[in-house]
N, CA, C and O of each residue as an XYZ file, in Angstrom:
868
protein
N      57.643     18.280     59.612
C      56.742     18.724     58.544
C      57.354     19.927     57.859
O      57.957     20.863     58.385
N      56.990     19.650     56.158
C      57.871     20.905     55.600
C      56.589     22.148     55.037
O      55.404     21.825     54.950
N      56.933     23.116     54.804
C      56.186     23.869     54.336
C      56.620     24.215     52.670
O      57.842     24.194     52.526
N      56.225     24.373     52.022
C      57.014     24.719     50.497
C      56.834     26.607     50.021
O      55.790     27.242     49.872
N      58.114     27.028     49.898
C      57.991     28.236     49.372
C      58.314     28.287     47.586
O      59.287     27.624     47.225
N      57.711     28.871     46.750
C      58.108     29.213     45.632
C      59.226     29.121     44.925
O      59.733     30.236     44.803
N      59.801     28.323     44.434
C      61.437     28.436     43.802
C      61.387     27.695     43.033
O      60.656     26.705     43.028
N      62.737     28.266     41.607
C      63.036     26.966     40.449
C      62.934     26.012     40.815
O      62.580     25.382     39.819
N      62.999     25.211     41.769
C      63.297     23.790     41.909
C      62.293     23.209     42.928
O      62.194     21.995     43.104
N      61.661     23.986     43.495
C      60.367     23.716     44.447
C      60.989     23.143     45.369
O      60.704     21.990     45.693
N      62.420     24.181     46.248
C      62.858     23.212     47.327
C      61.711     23.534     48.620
O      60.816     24.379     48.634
N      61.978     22.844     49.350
C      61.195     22.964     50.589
C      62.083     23.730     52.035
O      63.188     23.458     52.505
N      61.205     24.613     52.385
C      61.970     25.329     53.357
C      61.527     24.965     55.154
O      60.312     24.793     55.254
N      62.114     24.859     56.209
C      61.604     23.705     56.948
C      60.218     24.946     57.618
O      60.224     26.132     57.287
N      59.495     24.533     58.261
C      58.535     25.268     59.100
C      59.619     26.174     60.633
O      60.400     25.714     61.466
N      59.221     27.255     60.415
C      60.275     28.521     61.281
C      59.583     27.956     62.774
O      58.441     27.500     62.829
N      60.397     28.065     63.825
C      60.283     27.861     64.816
C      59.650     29.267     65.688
O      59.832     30.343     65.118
N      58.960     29.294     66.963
C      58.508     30.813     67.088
C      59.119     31.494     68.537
O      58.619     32.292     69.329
N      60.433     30.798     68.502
C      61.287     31.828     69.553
C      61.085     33.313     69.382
O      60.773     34.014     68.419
N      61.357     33.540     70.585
C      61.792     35.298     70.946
C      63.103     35.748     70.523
O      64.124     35.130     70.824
N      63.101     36.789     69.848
C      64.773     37.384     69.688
C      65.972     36.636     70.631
O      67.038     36.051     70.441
N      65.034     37.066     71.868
C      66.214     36.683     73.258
C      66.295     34.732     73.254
O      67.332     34.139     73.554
N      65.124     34.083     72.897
C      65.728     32.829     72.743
C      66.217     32.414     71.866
O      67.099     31.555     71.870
N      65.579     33.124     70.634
C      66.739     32.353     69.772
C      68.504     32.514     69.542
O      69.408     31.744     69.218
N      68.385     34.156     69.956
C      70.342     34.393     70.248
C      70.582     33.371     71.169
O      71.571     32.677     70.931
N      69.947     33.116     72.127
C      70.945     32.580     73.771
C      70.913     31.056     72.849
O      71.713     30.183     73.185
N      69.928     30.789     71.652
C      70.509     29.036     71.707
C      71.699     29.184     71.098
O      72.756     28.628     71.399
N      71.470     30.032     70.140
C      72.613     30.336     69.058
C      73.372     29.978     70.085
O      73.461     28.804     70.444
N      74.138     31.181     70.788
C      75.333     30.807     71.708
C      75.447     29.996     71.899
O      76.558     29.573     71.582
N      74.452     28.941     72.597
C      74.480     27.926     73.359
C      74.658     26.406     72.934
O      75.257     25.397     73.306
N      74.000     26.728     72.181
C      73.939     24.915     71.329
C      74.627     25.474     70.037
O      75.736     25.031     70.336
N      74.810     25.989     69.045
C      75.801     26.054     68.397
C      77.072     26.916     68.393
O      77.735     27.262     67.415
N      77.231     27.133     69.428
C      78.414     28.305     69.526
C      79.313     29.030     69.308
O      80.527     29.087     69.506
N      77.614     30.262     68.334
C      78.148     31.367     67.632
C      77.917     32.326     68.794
O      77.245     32.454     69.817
N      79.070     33.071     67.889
C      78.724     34.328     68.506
C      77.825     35.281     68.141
O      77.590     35.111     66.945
N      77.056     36.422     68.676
C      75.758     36.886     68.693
C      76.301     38.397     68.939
O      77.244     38.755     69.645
N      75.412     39.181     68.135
C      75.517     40.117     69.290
C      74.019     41.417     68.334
O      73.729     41.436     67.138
N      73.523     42.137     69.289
C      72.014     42.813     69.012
C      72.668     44.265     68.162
O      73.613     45.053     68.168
N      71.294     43.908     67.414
C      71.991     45.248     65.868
C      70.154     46.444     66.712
O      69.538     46.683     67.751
N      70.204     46.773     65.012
C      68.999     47.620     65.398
C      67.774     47.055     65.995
O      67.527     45.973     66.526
N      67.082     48.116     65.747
C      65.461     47.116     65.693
C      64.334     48.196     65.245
O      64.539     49.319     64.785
N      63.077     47.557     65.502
C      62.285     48.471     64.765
C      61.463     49.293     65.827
O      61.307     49.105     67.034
N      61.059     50.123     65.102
C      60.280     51.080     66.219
C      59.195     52.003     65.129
O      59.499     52.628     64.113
N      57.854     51.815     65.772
C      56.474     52.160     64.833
C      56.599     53.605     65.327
O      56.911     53.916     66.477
N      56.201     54.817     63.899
C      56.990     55.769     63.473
C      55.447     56.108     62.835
O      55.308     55.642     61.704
N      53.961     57.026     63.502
C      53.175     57.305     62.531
C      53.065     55.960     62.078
O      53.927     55.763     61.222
N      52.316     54.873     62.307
C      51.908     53.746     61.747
C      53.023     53.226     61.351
O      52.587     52.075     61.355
N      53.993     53.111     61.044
C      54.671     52.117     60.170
C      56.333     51.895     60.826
O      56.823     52.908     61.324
N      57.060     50.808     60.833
C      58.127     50.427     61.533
C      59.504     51.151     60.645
O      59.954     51.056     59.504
N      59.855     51.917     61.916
C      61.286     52.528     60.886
C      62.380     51.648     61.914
O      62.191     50.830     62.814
N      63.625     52.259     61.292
C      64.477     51.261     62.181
C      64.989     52.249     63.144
O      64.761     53.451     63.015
N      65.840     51.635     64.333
C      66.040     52.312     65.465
C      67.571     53.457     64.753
O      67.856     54.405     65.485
N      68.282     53.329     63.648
C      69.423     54.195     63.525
C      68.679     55.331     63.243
O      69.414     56.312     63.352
N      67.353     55.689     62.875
C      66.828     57.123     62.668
C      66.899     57.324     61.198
O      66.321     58.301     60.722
N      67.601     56.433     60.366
C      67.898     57.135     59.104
C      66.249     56.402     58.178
O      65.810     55.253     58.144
N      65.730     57.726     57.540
C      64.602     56.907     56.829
C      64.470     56.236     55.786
O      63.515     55.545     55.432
N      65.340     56.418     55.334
C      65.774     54.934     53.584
C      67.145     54.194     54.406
O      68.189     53.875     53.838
N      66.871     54.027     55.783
C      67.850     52.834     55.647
C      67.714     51.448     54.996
O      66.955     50.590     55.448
N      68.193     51.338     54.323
C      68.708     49.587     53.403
C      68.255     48.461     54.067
O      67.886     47.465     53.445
N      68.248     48.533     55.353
C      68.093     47.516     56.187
C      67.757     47.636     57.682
O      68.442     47.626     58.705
N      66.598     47.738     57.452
C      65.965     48.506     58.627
C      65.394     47.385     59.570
O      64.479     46.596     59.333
N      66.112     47.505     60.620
C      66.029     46.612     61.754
C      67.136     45.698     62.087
O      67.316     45.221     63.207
N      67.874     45.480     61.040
C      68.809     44.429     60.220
C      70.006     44.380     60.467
O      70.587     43.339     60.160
N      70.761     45.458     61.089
C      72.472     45.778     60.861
C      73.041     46.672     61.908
O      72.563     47.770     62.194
N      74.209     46.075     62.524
C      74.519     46.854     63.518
C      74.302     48.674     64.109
O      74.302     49.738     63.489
N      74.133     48.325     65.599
C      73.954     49.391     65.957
C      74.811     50.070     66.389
O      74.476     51.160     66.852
N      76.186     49.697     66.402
C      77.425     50.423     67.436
C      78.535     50.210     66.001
O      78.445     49.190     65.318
N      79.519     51.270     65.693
C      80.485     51.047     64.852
C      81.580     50.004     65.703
O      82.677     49.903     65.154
N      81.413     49.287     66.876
C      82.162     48.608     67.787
C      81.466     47.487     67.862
O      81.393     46.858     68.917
N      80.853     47.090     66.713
C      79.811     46.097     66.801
C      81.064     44.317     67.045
O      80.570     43.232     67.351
N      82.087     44.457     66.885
C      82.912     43.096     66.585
C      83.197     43.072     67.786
O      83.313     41.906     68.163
N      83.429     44.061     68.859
C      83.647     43.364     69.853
C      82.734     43.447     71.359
O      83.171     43.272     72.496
N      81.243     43.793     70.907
C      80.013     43.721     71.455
C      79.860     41.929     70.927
O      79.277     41.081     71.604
N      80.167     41.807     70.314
C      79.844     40.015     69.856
C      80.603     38.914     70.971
O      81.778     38.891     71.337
N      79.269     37.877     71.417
C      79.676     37.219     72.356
C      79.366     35.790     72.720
O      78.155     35.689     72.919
N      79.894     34.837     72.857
C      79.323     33.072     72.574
C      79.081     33.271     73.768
O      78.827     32.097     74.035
N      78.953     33.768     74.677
C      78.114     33.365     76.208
C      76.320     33.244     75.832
O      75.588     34.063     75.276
N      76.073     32.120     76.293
C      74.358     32.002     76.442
C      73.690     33.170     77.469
O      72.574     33.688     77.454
N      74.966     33.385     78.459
C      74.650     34.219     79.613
C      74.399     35.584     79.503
O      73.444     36.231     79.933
N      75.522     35.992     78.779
C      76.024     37.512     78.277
C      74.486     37.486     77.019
O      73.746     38.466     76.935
N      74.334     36.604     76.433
C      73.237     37.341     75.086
C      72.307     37.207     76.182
O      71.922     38.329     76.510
N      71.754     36.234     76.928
C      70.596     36.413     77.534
C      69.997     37.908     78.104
O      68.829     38.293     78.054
N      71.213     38.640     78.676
C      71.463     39.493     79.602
C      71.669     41.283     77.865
O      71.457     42.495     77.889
N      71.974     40.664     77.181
C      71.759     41.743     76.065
C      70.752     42.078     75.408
O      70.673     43.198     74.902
N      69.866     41.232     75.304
C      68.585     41.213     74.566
C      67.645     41.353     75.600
O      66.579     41.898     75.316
N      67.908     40.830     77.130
C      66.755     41.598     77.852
C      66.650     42.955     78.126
O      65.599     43.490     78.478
N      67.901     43.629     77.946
C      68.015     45.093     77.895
C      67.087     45.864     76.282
O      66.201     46.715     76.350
N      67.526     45.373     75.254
C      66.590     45.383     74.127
C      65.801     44.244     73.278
O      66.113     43.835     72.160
N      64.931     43.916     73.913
C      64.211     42.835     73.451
C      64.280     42.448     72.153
O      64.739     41.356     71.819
N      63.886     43.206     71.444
C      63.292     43.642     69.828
C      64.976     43.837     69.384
O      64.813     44.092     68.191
N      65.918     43.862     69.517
C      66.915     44.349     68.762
C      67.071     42.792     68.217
O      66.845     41.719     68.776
N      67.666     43.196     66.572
C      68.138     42.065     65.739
C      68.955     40.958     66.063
O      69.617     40.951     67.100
N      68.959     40.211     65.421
C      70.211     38.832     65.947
C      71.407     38.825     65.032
O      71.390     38.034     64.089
N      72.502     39.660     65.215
C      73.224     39.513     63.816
C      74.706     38.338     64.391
O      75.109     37.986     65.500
N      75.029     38.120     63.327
C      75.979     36.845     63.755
C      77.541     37.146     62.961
O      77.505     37.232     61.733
N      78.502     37.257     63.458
C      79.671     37.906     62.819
C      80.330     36.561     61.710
O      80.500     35.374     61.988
N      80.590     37.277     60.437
C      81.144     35.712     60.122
C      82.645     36.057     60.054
O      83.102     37.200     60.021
N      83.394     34.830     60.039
C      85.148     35.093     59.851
C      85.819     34.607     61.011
O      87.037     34.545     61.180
N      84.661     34.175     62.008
C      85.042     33.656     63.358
C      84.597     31.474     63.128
O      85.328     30.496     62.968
N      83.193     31.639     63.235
C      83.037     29.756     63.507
C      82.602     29.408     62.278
O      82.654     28.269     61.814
N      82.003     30.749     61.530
C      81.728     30.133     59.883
C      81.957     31.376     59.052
O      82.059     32.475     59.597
N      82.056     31.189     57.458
C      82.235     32.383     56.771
C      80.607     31.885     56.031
O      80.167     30.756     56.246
N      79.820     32.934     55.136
C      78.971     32.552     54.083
C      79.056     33.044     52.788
O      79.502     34.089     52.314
N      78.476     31.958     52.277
C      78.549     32.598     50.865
C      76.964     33.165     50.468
O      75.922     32.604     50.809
N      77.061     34.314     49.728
C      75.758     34.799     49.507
C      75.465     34.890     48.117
O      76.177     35.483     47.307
N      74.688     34.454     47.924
C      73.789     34.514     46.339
C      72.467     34.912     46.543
O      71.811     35.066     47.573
N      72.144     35.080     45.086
C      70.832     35.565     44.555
C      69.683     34.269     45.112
O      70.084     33.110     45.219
N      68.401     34.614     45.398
C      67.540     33.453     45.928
C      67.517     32.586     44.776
O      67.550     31.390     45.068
N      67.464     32.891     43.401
C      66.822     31.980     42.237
C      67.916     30.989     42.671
O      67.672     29.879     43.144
N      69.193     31.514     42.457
C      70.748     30.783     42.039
C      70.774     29.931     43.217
O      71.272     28.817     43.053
N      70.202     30.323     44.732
C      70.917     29.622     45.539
C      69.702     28.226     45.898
O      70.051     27.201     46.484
N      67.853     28.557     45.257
C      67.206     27.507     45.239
C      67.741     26.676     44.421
O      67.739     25.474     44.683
N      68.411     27.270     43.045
C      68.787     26.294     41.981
C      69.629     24.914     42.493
O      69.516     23.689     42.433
N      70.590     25.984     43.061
C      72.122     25.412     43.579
C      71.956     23.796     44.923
O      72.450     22.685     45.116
N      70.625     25.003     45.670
C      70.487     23.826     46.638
C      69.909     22.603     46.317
O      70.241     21.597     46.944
N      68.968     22.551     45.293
C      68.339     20.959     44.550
C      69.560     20.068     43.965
O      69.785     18.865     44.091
N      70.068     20.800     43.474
C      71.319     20.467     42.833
C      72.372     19.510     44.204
O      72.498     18.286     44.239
N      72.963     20.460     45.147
C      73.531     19.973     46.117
C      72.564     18.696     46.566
O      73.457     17.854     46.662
N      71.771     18.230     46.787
C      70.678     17.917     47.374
C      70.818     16.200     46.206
O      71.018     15.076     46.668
N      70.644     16.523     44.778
C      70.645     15.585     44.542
C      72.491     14.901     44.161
O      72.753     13.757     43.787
N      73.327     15.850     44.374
C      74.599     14.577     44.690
C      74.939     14.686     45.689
O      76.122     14.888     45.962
N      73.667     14.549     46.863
C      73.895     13.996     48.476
C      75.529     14.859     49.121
O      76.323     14.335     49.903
N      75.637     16.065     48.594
C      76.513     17.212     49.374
C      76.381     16.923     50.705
O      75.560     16.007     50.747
N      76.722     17.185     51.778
C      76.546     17.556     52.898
C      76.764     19.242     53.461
O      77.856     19.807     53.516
N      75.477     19.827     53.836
C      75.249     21.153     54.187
C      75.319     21.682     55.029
O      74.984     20.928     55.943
N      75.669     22.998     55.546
C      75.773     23.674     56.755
C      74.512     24.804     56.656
O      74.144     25.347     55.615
N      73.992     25.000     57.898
C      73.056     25.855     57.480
C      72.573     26.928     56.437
O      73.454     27.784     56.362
N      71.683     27.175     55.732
C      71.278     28.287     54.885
C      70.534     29.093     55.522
O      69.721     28.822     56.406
N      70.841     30.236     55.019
C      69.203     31.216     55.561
C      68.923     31.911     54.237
O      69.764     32.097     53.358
N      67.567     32.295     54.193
C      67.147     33.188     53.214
C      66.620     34.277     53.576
O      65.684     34.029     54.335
N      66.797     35.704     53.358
C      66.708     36.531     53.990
C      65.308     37.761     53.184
O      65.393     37.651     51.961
N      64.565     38.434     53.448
C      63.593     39.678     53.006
C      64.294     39.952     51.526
O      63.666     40.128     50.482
N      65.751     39.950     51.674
C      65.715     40.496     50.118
C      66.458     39.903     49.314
O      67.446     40.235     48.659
N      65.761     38.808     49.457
C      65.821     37.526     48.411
C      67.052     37.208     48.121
O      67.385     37.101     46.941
N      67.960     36.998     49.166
C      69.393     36.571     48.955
C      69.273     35.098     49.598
O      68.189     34.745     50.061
N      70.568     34.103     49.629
C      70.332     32.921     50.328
C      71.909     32.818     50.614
O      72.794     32.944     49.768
N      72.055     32.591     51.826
C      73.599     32.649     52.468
C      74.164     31.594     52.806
O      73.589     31.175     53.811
N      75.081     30.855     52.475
C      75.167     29.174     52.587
C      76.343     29.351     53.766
O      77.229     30.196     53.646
N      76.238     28.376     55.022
C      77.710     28.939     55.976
C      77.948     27.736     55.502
O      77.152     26.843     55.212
N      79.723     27.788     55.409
C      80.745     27.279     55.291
C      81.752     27.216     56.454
O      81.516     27.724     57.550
N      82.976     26.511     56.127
C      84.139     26.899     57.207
C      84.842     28.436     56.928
O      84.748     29.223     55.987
N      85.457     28.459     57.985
C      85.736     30.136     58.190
C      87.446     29.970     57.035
O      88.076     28.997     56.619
N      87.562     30.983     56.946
C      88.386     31.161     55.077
C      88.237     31.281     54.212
O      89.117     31.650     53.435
N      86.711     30.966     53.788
C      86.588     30.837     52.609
C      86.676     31.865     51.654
O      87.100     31.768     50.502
N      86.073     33.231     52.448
C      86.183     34.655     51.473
C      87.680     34.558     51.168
O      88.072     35.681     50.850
N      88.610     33.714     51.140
C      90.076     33.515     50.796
C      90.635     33.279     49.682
O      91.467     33.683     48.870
N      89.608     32.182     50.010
C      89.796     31.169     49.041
C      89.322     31.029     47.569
O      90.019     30.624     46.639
N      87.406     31.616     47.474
C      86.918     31.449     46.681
C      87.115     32.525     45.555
O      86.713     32.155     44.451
N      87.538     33.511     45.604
C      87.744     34.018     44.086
C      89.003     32.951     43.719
O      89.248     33.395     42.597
N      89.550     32.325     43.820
C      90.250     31.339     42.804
C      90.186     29.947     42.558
O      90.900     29.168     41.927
N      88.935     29.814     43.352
C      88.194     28.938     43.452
C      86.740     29.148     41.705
O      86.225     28.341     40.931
N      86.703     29.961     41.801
C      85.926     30.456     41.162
C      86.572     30.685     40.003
O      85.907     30.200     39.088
N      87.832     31.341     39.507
C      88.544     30.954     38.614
C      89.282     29.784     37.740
O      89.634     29.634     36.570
N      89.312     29.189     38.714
C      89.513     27.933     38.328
C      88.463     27.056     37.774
O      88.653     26.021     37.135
N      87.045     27.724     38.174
C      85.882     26.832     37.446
C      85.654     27.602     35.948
O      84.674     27.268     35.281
N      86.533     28.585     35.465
C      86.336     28.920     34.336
C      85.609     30.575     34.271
O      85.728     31.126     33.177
N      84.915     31.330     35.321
C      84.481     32.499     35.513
C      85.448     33.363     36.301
O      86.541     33.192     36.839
N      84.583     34.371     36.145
C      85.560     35.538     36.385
C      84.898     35.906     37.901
O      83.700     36.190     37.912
N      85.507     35.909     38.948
C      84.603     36.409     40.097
C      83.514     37.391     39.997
O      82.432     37.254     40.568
N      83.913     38.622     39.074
C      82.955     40.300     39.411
C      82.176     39.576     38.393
O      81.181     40.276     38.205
N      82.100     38.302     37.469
C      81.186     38.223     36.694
C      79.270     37.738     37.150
O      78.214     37.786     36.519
N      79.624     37.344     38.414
C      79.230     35.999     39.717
C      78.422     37.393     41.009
O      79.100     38.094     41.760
N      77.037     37.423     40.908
C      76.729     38.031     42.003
C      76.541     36.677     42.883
O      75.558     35.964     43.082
N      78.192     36.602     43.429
C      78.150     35.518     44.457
C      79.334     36.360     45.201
O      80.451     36.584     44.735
N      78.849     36.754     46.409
C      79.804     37.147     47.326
C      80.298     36.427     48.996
O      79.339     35.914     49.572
N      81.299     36.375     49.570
C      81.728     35.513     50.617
C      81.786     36.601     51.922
O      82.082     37.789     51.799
N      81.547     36.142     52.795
C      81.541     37.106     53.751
C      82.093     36.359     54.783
O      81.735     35.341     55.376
N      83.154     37.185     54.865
C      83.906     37.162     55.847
C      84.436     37.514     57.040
O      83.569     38.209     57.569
N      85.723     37.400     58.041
C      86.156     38.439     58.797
C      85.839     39.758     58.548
O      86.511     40.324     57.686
N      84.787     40.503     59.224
C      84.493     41.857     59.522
C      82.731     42.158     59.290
O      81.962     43.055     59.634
N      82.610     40.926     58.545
C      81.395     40.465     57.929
C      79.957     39.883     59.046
O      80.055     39.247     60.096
N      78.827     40.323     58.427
C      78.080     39.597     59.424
C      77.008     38.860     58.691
O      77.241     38.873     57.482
N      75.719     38.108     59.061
C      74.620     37.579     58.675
C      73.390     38.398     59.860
O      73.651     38.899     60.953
N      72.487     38.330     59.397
C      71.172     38.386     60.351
C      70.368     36.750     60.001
O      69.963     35.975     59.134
N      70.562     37.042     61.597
C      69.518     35.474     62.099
C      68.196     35.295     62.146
O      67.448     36.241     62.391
N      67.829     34.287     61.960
C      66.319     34.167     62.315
C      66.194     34.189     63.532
O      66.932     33.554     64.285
N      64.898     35.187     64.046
C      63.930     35.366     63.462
C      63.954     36.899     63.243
O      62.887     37.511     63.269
N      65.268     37.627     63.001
C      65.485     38.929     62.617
C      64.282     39.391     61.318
O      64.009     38.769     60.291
N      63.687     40.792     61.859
C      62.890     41.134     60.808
C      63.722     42.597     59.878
O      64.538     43.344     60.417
N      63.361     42.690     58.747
C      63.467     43.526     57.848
C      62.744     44.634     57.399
O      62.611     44.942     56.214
N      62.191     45.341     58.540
C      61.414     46.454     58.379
C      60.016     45.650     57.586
O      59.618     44.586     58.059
N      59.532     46.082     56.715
C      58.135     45.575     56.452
C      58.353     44.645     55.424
O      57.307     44.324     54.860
N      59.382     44.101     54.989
C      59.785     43.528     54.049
C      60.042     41.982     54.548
O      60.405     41.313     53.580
N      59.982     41.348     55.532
C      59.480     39.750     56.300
C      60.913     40.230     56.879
O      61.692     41.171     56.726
N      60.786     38.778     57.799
C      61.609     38.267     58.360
C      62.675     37.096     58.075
O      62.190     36.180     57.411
N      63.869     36.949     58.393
C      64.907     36.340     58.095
C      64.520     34.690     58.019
O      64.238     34.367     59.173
N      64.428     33.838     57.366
C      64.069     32.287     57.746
C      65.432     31.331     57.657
O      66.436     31.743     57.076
N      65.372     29.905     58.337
C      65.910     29.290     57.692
C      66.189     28.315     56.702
O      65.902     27.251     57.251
N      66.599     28.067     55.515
C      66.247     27.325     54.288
C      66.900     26.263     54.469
O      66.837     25.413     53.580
N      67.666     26.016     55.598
C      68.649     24.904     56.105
C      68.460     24.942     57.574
O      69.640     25.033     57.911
N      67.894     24.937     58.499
C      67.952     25.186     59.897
C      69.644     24.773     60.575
O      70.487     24.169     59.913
N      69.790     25.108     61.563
C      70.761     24.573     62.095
C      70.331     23.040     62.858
O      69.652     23.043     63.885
N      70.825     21.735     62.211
C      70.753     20.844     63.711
C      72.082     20.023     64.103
O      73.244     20.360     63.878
N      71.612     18.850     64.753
C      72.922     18.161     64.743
C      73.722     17.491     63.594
O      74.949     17.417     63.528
N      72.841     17.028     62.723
C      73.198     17.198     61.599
C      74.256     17.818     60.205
O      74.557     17.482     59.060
N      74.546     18.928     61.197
C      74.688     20.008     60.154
C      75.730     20.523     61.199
O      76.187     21.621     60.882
N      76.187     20.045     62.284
C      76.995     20.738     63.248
C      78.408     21.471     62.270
O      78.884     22.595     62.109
N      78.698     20.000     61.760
C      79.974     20.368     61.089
C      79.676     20.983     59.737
O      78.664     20.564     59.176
N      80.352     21.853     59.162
C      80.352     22.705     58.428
C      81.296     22.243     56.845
O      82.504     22.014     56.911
N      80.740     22.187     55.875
C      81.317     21.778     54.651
C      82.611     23.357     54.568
O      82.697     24.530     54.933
N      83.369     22.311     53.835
C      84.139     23.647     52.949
C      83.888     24.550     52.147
O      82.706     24.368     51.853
N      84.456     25.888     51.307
C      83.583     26.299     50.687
C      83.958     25.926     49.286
O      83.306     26.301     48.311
N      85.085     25.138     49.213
C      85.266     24.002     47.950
C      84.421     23.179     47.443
O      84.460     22.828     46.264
N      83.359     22.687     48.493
C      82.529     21.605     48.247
C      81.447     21.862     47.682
O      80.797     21.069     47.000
N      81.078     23.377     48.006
C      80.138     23.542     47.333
C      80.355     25.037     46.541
O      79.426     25.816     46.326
N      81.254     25.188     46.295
C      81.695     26.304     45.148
C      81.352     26.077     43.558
O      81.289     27.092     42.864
N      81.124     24.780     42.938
C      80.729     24.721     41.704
C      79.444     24.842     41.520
O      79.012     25.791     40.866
N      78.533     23.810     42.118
C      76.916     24.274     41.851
C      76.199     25.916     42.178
O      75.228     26.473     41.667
N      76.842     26.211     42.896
C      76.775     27.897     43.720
C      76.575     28.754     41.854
O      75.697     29.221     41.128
N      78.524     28.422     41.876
C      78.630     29.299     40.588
C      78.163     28.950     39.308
O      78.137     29.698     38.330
N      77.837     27.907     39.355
C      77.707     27.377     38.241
C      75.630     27.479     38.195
O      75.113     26.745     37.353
N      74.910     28.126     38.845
C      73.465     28.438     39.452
C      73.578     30.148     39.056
O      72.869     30.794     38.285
N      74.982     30.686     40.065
C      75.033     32.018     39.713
C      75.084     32.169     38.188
O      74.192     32.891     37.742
N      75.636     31.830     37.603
C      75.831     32.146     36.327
C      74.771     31.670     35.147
O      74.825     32.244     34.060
N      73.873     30.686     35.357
C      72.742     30.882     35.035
C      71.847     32.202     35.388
O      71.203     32.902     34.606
N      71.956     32.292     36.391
C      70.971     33.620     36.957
C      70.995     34.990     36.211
O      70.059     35.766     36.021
N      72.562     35.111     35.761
C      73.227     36.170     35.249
C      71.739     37.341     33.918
O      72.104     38.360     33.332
């Protein structure tokens, strides 16, 4: 059963599943085997959730690593995340990209646009997520932040013209069901299943992306 959220194209986003931080990292590891590893989290501050780095206009509060050693705190053991998140329950799910996938990130309008689009010339997709501040992150195979500024040139635009960015090696995502300070929580607009194990290129779907971004413009 789908639930429908708001977008140009009235895609449908699937119904969120209601794991715990700690189960949903250990499947991560486990059944798709990413690597994981726990960022901040939130902590109620005088009524209201600040994030655990202390800073009070942080950007992304709850959302983004907690250790400047965060790449090699990251770990595909089901065992090792199980055993990290019971130490901090509540800490975020962030997922490194540049290792089993890279993503591409766009604006929410561009990337509902993009996905109807993919959708109707039967693309084949790798998970999406859409995140509190209205971005939508498409994973791909790992390279792609490589590849796609000339990828992107070649479709006739100029990369810095394109709020479409690739994230890569050094790069991370936040997972569902990661929250964003008071601003929701992380969903997925593509869930992960078997389906979707294998991961498109970021060739395959580099034209509707940019060619969505640049409407958006």
């Amino acid at each position: 059963m789908e639930e429908t959220i708001a977008s140009p194209e009235a895609a449908h986003i699937p119904k969120q599943r209601g794991d715990s931080l700690l189960e949903a990292a250990v499947r991560y590891a486990e059944e798709r085997h990413w690597d994981v590893f726990p960022g901040t989290w939130l902590e109620a501050v005088d009524g209201m959730d600040r994030c655990s780095c202390g800073q009070p206009t942080c950007p992304t509060p709850g959302a983004h690593p907690a250790r400047d050693d965060w790449a090699t705190q990251a770990t595909g053991s089901a065992t090792v995340a199980r055993r990290l998140w019971s130490k901090q329950p509540t800490a975020s799910i962030l997922l490194p990209t540049g290792r089993t996938f890279d993503a591409i990130d766009v604006p929410e309008t561009a990337g509902f646009l993009a996905l109807a689009r993919m959708e109707r010339m039967e693309l084949s997709l790798g998970p999406v997520t859409l995140t509190p501040d209205r971005r939508m992150q498409f994973f791909v195979l790992p390279g792609a932040s490589a590849k796609v500024p000339d990828l992107v040139r070649n479709l006739g635009w100029s990369p810095a013209s394109l709020d479409l960015v690739t994230l890569g090696e050094g790069g991370y995502v936040a997972a569902p069901p990661t929250r964003y300070g008071a601003r929701g929580a992380a969903q997925w607009a593509r869930r992960p299943t078997q389906a979707n194990r294998w991961l498109p290129d970021a060739e395959e779907l580099i034209s509707p992306l940019a060619y969505a971004c640049a409407r958006d413009r």
